[in-house]
C-alpha positions in Angstrom: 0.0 0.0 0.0 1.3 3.4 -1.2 1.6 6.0 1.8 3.8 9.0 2.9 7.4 8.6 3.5 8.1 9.6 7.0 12.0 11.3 8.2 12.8 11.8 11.8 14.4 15.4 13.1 17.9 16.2 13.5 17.1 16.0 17.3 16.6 12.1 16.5 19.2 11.3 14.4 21.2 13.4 17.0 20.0 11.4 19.7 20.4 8.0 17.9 24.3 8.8 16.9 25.2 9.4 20.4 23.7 6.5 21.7 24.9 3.4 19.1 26.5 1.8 21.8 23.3 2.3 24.6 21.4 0.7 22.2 23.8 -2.0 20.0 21.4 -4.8 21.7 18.3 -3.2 19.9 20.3 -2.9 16.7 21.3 -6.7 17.0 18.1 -8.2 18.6 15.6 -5.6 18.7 13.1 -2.8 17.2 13.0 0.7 17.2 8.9 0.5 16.3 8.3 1.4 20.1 9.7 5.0 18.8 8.2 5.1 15.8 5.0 7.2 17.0 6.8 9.4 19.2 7.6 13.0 18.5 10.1 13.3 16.1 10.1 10.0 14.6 7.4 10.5 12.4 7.4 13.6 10.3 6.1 13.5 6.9 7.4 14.3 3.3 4.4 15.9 1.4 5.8 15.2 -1.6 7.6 11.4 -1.7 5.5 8.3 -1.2 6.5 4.7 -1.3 5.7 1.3 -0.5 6.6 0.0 2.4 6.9 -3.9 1.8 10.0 -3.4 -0.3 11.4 -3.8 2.5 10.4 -7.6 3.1 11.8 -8.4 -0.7 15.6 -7.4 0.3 17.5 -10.0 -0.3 20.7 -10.4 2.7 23.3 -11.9 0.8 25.9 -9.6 -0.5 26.4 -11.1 -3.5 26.4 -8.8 -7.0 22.8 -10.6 -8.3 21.4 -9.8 -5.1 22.8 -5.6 -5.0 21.5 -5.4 -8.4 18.1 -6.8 -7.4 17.8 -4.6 -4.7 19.1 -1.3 -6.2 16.0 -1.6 -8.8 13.8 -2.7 -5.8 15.0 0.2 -3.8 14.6 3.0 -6.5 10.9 2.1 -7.5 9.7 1.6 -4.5 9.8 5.5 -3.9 7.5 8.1 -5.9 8.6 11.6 -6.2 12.0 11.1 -4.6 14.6 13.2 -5.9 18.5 13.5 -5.5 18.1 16.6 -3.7 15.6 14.6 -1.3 17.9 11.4 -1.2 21.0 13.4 0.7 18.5 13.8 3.4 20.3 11.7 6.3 16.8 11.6 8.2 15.0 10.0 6.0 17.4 7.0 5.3 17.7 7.3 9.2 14.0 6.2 9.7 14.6 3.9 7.5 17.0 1.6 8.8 15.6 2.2 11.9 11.9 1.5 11.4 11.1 -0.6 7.9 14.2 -1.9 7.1 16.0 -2.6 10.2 16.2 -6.7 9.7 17.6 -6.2 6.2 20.0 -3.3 7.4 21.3 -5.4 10.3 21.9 -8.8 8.7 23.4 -7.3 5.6 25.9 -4.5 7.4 26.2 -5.3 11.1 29.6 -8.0 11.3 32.4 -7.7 14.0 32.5 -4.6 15.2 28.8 -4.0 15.9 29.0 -0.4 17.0 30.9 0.8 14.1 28.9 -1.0 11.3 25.9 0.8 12.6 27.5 3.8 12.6 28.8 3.5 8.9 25.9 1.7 7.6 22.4 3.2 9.6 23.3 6.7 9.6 24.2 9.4 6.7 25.8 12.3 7.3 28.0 13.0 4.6 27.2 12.9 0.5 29.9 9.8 0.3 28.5 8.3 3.4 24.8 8.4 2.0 25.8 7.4 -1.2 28.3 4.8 -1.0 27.8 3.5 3.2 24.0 3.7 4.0 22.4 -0.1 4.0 19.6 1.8 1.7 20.3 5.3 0.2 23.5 3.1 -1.6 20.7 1.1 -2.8 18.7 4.1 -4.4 21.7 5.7 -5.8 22.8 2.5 -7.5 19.2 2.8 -9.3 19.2 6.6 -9.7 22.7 6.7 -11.6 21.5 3.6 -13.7 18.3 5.1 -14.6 19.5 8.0 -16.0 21.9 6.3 -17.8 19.6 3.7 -19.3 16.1 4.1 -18.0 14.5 1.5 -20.5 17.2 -1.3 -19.0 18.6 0.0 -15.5 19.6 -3.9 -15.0 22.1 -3.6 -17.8 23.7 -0.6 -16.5 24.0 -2.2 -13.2 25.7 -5.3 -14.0 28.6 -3.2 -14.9 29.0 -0.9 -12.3 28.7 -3.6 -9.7 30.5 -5.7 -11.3 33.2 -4.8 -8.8 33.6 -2.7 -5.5 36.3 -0.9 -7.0 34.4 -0.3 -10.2 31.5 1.8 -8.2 33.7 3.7 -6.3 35.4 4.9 -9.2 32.3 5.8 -10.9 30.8 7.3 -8.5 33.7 9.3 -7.2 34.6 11.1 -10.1 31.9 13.2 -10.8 33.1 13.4 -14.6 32.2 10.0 -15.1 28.3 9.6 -13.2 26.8 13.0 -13.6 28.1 13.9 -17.4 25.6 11.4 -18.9 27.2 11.2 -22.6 30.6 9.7 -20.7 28.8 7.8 -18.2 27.1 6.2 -21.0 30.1 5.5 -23.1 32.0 4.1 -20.1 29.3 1.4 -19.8 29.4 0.7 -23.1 33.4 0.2 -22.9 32.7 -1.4 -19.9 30.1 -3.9 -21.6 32.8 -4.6 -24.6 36.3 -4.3 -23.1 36.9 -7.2 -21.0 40.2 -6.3 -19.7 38.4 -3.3 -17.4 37.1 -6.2 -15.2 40.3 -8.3 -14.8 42.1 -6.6 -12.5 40.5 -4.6 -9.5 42.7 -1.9 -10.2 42.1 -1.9 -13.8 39.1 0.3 -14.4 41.1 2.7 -11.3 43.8 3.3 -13.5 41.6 3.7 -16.7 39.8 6.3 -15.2 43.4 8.5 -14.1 44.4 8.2 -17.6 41.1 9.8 -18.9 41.1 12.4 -16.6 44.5 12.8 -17.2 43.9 12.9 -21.4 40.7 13.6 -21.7 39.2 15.6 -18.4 38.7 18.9 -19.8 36.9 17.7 -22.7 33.8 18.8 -24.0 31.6 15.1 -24.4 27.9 16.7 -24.2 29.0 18.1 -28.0 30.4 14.6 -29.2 28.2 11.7 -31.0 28.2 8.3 -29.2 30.9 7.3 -32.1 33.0 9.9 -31.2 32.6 9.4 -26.9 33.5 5.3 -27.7 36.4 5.7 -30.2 37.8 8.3 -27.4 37.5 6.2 -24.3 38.9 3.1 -26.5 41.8 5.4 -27.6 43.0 5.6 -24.2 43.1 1.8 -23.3 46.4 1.5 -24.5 47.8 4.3 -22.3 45.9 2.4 -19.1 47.0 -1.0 -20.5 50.7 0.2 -19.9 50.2 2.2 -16.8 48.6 -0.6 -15.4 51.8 -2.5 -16.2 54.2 0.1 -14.4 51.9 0.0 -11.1 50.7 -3.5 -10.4 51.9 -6.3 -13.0 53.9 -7.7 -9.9 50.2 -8.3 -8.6 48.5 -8.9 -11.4 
């Protein structure tokens, strides 16, 4: 059923970031639904709605099938949400607090209890909500891929999870996500140019090469020929800087 999506106040997340430790057993064991009709804990955003039993369809293992499943299951799940909305650390902080605490602690809390709640339940920085958060990651894995490929999101998302060190260097470099002409031609290279996915440094040191060659380029005025032919251009320049840095480890 399609309802409101509710944030808590800065007072809560406040409150909930001092006291990880007092309450690590509710984190492990518990709920938080005892708080989630007091003041503060429910305040409502006029203009997003979702449905709340995506959170039941998460799937816990951390496997790349199962991130890709739940980055699409995350990002339609919520109407009207916008980037601007998603940096919002309270409402990913009633989140993992309320509807998808069992998903948030069996996927992100390990061996250090206190410290994978604090990394993965709470938000407060753009890198931290986008690349730590047990859900906004989730969203943001579907944003990017929808606005790279809205008709197939899936097939965007096979490549940029394809590895850890793959996302983080899309995501990171700002040139590469949010310039849509190069971060469709980098999944395109990505789909084609098997040697990106060999090495986990490989698509790293791609991606300093063309920033090094090709940063201050102009791609919004180039046709997709144009974007591939120049990101396959710079392969060999990667190939051999790849060589210099890791080919002991390789």
């Amino acid at each position: 059923m399609i309802q409101p999506l509710n944030y808590v106040s800065d007072k809560v997340v406040e409150q909930l970031a001092d006291g990880v430790e007092a309450n690590i057993d509710h984190y492990e064991h518990g709920t938080f639904d005892e708080h989630a009709s007091e003041q503060g804990w429910g305040l409502e955003l006029k203009n997003v709605s979702y449905d709340p039993s995506f959170a039941t369809k998460l799937e816990l293992d951390n496997s790349r099938e199962a991130e890709i499943k739940n980055s699409l299951l995350v990002h339609s799940a919520f109407q009207g949400m916008t980037a601007a909305i998603a940096r919002q650390e309270r409402v990913w902080v009633r989140l993992c607090h309320i509807d998808c605490l069992e998903y948030s602690r069996k996927r992100w809390i390990r061996n250090d209890p206190a410290k994978d709640v604090a990394n993965h339940f709470f938000a407060r920085t753009l890198d931290q909500c986008r690349d730590d958060n047990a859900i906004a990651r989730l969203w943001w894995n579907g944003h990017i891929a929808n606005q790279i490929d809205s008709s197939n999101p899936e097939r965007v998302l096979k490549q940029i999870l394809a590895r850890a060190n793959i996302r983080l260097q899309f995501f990171d470099r700002s040139n590469a996500s949010f310039r849509l002409p190069i971060a469709k031609g980098i999944v395109r290279l990505l789909e084609r140019e098997g040697w990106l996915h060999e090495h986990d440094r490989s698509f790293e040191v791609f991606m300093l090469v063309m920033d090094k060659h090709a940063g201050g380029l102009l791609f919004e005025s180039l046709q997709d020929a144009e974007i591939d032919a120049l990101l396959s251009s710079n392969l060999p320049a990667a190939k051999k800087e790849f060589e210099r840095r890791y080919a002991k480890d390789a």
